[in-house]
C-alpha positions as CSV (number, residue, x, y, z in Angstrom):
1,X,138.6,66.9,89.3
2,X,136.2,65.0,91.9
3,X,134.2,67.3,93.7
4,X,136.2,66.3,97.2
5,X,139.1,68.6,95.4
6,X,137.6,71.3,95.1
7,X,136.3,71.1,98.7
8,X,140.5,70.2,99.5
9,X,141.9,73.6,97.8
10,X,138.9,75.7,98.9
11,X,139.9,75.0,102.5
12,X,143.6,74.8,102.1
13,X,143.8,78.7,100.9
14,X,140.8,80.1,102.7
15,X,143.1,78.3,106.1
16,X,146.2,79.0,104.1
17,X,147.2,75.9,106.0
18,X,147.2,72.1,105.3
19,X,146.9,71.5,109.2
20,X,144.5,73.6,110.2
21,X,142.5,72.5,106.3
22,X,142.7,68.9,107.1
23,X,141.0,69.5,111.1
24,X,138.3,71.3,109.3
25,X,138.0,68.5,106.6
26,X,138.2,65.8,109.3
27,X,140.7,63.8,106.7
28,X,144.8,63.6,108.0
29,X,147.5,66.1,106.8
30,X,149.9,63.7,104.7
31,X,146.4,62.5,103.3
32,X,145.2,66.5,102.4
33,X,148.8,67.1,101.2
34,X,148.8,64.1,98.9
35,X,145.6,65.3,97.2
36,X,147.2,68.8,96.6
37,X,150.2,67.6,94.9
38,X,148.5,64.9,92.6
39,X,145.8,68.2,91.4
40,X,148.8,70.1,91.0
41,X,150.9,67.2,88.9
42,X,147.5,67.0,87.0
43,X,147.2,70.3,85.9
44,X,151.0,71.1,85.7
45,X,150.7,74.0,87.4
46,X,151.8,74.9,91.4
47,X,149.0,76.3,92.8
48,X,150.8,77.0,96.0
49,X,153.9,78.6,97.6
50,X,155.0,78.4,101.2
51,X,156.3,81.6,102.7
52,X,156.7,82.8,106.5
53,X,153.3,83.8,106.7
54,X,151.9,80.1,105.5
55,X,150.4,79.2,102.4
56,X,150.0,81.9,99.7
57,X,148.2,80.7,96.4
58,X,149.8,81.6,92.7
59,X,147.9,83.1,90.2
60,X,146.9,79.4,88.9
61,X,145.9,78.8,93.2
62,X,143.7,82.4,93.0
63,X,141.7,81.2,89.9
64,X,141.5,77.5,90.9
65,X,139.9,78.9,94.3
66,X,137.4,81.1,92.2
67,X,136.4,77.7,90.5
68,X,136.3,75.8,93.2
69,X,134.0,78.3,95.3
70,X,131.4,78.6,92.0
71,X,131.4,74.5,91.6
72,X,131.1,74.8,95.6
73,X,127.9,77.5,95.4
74,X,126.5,75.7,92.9
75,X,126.6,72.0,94.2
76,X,124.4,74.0,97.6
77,X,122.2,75.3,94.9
78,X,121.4,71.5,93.7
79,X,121.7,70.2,96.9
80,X,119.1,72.8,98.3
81,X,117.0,72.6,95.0
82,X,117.0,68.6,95.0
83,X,115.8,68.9,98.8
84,X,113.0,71.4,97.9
85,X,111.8,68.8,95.7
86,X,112.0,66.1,97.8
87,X,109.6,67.9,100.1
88,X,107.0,68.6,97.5
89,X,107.1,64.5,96.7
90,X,105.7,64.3,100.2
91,X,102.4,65.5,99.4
92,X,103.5,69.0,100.6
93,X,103.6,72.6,98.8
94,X,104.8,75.5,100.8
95,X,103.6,79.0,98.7
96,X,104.7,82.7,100.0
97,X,102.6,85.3,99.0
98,X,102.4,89.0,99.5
99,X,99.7,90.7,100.7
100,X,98.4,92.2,97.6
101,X,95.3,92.3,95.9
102,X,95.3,88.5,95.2
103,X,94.9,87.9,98.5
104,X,91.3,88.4,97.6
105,X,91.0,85.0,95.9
106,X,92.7,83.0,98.7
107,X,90.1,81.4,99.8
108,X,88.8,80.2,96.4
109,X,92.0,79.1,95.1
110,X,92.8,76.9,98.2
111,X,89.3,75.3,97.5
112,X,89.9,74.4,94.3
113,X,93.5,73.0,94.8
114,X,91.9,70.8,97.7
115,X,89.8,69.3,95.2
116,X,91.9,68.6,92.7
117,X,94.9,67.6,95.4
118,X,93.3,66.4,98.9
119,X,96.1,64.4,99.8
120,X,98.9,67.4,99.6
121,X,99.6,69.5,102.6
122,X,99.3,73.3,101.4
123,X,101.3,76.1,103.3
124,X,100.5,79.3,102.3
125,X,102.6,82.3,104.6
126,X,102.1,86.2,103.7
127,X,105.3,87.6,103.8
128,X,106.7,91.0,102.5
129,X,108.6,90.3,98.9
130,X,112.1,90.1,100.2
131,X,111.3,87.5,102.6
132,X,109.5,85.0,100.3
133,X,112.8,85.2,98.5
134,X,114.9,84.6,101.1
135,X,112.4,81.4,101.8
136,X,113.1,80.7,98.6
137,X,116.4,80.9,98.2
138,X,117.0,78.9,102.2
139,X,114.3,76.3,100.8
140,X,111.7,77.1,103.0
141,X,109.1,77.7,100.3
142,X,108.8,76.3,97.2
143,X,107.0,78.8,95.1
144,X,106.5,82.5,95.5
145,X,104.0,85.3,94.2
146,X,106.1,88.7,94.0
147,X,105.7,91.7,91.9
148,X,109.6,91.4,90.5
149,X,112.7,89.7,92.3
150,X,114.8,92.6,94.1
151,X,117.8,91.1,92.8
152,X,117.7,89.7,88.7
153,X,119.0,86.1,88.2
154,X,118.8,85.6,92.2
155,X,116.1,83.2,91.6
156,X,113.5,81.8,88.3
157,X,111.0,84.3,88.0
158,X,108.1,84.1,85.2
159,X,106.2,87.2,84.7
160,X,102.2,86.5,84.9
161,X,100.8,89.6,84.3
162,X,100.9,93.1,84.7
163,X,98.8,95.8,86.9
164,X,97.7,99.1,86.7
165,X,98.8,101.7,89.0
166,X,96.3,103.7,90.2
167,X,95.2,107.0,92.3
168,X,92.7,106.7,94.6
169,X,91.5,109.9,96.0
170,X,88.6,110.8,98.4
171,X,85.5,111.9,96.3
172,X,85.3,115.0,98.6
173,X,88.3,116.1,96.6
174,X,85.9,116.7,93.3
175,X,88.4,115.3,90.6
176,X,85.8,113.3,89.1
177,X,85.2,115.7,86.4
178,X,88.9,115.9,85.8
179,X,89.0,112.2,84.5
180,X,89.5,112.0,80.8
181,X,88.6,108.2,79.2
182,X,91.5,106.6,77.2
183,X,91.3,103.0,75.4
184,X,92.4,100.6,76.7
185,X,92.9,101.9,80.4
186,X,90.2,100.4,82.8
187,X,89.6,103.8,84.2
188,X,89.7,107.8,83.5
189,X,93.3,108.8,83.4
190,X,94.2,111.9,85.1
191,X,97.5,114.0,85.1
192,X,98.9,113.5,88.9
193,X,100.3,117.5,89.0
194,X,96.2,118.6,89.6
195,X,97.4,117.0,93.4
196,X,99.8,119.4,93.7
197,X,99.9,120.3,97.1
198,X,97.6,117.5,98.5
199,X,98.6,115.6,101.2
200,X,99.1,111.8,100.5
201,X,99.2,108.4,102.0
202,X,101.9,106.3,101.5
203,X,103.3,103.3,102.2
204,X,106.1,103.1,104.1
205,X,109.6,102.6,102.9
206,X,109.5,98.9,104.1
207,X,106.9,98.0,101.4
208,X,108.5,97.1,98.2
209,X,105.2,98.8,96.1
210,X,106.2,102.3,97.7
211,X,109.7,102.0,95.6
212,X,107.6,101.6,92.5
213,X,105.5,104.5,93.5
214,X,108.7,107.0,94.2
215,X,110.3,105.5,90.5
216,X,106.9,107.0,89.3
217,X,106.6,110.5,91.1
218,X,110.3,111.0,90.1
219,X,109.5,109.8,86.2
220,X,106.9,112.4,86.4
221,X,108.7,115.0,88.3
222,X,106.5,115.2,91.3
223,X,107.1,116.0,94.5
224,X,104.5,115.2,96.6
225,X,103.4,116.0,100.5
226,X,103.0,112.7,102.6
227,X,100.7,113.1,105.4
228,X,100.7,109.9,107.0
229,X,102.3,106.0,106.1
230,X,101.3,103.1,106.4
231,X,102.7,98.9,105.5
232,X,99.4,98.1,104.0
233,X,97.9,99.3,100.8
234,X,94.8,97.7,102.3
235,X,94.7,100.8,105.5
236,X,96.5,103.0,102.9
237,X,93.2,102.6,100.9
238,X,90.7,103.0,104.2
239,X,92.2,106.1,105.2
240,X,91.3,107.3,101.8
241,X,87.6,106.0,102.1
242,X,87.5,108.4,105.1
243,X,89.0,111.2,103.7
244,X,92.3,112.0,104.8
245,X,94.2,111.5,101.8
246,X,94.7,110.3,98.3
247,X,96.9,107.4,98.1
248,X,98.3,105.0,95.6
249,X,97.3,101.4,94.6
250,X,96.9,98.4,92.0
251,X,94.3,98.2,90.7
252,X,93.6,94.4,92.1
253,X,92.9,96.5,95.1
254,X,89.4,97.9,93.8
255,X,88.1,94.8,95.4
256,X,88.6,95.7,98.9
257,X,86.6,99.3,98.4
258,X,84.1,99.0,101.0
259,X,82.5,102.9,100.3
260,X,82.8,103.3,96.2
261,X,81.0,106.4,96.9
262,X,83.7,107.8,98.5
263,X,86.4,107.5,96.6
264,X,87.5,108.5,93.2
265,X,89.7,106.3,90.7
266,X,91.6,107.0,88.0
267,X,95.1,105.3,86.0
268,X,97.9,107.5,86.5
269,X,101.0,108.8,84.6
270,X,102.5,108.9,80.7
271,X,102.7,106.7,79.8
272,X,100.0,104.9,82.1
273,X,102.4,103.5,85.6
274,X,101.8,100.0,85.7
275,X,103.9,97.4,87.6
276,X,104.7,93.6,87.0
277,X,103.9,90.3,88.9
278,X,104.3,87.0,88.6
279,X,106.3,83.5,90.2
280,X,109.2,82.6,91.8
281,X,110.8,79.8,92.1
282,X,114.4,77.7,92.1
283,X,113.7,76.3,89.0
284,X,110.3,76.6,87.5
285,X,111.1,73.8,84.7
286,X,111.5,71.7,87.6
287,X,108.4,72.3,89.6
288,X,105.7,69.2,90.1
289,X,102.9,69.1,88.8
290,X,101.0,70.1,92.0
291,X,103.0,73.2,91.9
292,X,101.9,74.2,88.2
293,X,98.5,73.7,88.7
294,X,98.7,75.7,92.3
295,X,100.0,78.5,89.4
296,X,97.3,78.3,87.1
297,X,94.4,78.0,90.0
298,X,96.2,81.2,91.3
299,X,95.9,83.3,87.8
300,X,93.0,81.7,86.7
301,X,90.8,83.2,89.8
302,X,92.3,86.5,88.8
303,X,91.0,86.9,85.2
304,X,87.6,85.6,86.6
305,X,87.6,88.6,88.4
């Protein structure tokens, strides 16, 4: 079949008319019919039946249309794919990132990439993780940094590391001593049931991290108060600093502690909670090179930390 046939039955049975298929295909009727009856002398099979309420497929129609419409989806994917790269091959890379921790290294990675590419155009837009994969998806961005794609399979992800899920609680609160050192965790680990009772803050439901955080008070069957909310870990972390509550981070976020004094760290949960990032992209095998590198600069900053 030529891809024009499947775009002929796909709009025959979803109008469940020739007429109204071939206005919508801009081709004639007699033409549209013509097309239908060769497939179907082809396959030796009718794939449609006429009845008082217009066209009704067969069985052999139902599954042709199913066929059609995945050849249909998949042909957008290409085309959408094949125009993503075709914007990258003019000297242009558009990255989505959330506003995590890595936002740290911005700065430094966009220095290095200008070095290595000063005649690309880099776009770089902080978005919240459901809206870099839409941009994804639409082609509006080429490659994203997520923790984990909502959906599996919706788009190529590559995990590039994992981070540790930590409590951050105002020193005030004395739980320093509680702390007990395990290898290889990066701080004292604490059991989160001695904040029983204490009044958290939280991100709000909007935030993809605060899903991770309820999969990990409901894993370790706790229920905890929420005092106030907030859609950045960032102000989740300063309202911490100043004492109003303990709250829940990655550990990337350490960087942004402006009084260490006043706050108390520690790795969380059994086993220790940690959550996943890494890339997204239509097809990572077919990324340029400028896009690869953008990758590695991205990650390589990190471990320098």
């Amino acid at each position: 079949m030529e891809i024009r046939e499947f775009e002929y039955i796909l709009s025959v049975i979803r109008n469940r008319s020739f007429s109204a298929a071939a206005a919508e295909l801009h081709i004639s009727q007699p033409a549209l019919s013509k097309y239908v009856a060769s497939l179907e002398r082809r396959l030796g099979l009718k794939l449609l039946e006429r009845t008082n309420k217009g066209l009704v497929p067969t069985y052999a129609g139902e599954r042709c249309y199913a066929c059609a419409l995945e050849v249909s989806e998949r042909m957008e994917r290409w085309r959408a794919e094949m125009e993503g790269i075709a914007a990258m091959q003019k000297n242009r890379l558009r990255v989505g990132v959330i506003r995590n921790d890595r936002q740290y290294f911005l700065p430094q990675n966009i220095e290095r990439f200008r070095e290595r590419y000063p005649d690309i155009e880099l776009n770089i837009t902080q978005q919240l993780s459901k809206d870099i994969e839409s941009g994804i998806l639409n082609g509006r961005l080429d490659i994203g940094f997520v923790s984990e794609p909502s959906i599996p399979g919706s788009v190529d992800y590559r995990t590039l590391g994992k981070n540790y899920t930590l409590l951050a609680a105002p020193a005030a609160m004395g739980l320093a001593a509680e702390g007990a050192e395990k290898e290889p965790l990066p701080f004292p680990w604490i059991d989160i049931h001695l904040l029983d009772g204490a009044a958290f803050v939280l991100q709000d439901e909007s935030c993809r991290f605060r899903s991770y955080i309820d999969d990990f008070f409901e894993h370790e069957n706790f229920f905890p108060k929420v005092k106030m909310t907030t859609q950045s870990t960032v102000d989740a972390l300063r309202f911490t600093e100043l004492g109003v509550g303990p709250s829940l981070i990655s550990d990337g976020y350490i960087h942004y502690l402006s009084l260490k004094e006043k706050v108390d760290i520690f790795c969380v949960g059994t086993p220790p909670a940690t959550t996943n990032f890494g890339v997204i992209a239509k097809n990572l095998a077919a990324l340029p090179k400028c896009a690869v590198d953008f990758i590695d600069i991205y990650m390589t900053d990190q471990t320098r930390s």
